[in-house]
C-alpha positions as CSV (number, residue, x, y, z in Angstrom):
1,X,-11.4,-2.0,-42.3
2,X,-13.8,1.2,-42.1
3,X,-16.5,-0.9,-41.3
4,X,-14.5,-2.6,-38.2
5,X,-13.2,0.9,-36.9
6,X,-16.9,2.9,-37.1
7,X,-18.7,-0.3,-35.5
8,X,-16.1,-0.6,-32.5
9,X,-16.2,3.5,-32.3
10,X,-20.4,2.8,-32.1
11,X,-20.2,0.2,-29.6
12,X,-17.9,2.0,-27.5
13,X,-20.2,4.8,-27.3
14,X,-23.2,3.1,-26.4
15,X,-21.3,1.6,-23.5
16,X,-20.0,4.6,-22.1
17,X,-23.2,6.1,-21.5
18,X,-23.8,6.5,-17.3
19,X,-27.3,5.5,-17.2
20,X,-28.4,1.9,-18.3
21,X,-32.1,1.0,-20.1
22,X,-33.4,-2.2,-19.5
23,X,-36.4,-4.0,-21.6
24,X,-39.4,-1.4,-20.5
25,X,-37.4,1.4,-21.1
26,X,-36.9,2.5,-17.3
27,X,-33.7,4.1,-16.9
28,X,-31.9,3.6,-13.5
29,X,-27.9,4.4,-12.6
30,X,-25.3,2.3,-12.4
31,X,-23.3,1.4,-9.2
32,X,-20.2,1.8,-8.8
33,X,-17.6,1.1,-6.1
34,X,-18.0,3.5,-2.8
35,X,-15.7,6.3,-3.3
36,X,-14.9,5.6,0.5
37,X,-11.7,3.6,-0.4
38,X,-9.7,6.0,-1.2
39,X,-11.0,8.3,1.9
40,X,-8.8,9.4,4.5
41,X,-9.1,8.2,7.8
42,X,-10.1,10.3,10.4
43,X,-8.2,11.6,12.8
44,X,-8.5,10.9,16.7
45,X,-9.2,14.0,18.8
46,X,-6.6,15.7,19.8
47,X,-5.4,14.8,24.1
48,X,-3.6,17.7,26.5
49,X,-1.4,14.5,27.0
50,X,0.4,11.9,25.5
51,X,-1.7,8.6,25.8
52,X,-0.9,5.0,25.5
53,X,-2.4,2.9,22.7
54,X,-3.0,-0.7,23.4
55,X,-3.3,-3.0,20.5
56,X,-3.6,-6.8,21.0
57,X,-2.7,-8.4,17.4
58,X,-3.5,-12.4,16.8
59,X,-1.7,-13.7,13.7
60,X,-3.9,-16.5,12.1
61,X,-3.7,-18.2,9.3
62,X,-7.2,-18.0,7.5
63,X,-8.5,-19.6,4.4
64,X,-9.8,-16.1,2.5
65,X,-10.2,-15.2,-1.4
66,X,-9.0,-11.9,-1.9
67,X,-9.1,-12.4,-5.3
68,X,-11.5,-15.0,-5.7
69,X,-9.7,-18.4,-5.4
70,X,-10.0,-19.9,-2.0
71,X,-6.0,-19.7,-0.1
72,X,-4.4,-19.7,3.1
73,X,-4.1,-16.3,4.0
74,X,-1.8,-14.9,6.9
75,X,-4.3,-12.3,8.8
76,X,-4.0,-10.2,11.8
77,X,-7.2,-10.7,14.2
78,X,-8.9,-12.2,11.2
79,X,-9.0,-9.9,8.9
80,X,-6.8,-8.9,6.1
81,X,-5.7,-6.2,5.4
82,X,-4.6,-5.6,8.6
83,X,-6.5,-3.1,11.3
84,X,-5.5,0.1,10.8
85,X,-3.4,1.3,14.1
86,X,-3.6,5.5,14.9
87,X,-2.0,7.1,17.3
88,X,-1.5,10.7,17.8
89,X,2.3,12.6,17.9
90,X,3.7,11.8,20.9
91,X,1.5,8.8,22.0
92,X,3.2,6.0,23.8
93,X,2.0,2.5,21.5
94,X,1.7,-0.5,23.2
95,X,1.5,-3.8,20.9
96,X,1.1,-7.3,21.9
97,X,1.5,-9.8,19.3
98,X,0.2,-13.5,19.7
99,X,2.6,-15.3,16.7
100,X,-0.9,-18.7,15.9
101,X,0.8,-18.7,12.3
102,X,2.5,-22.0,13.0
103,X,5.4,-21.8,10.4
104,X,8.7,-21.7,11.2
105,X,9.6,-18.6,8.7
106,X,7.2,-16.6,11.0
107,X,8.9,-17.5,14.5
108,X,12.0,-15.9,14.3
């Protein structure tokens, strides 16, 4: 039982250390995921005036893998997730939305 909790606590350390050694002994970084994910957007310059925001939105059904098995995917312009849509306080928004799903649960 010792034996089992020291060589888990061993391997757990060596695998928590940030930079990696491979077989000549050069030591480079690891990647990890872009911290930009969890970024917040940026905001749109500020107007004197309200303005209107025109966003043209195509619902398509797409064959994706978000999560790595191949499915039909319902997507706005192509893409999922959806664009991101900004607008400033007081901006009149404008959306048209072209239904190309093709099922009857999204028509009504």
């Amino acid at each position: 039982m010792k034996f089992e909790l020291i060589f888990t606590l061993l391997i757990l350390i060596s695998s928590s250390n940030s930079a990696l050694i491979n077989r000549r002994g050069e030591s480079y970084e690891c990647s990890y995921p872009s911290s930009d994910l969890f970024k917040p957007l940026e905001p749109l310059p500020p107007t004197d005036s309200p303005v209107t925001r025109c966003y043209n939105l195509e619902l398509v059904v797409k064959d994706l893998a978000p999560d790595g098995f191949t499915r039909p995917v319902w997507t706005v312009n192509g893409q999922y997730p959806a664009p991101v849509l900004q607008a400033n306080y007081g901006d009149r928004i404008l959306v048209n939305v072209t239904n190309k799903y093709g099922d009857p649960a999204s028509s009504k």
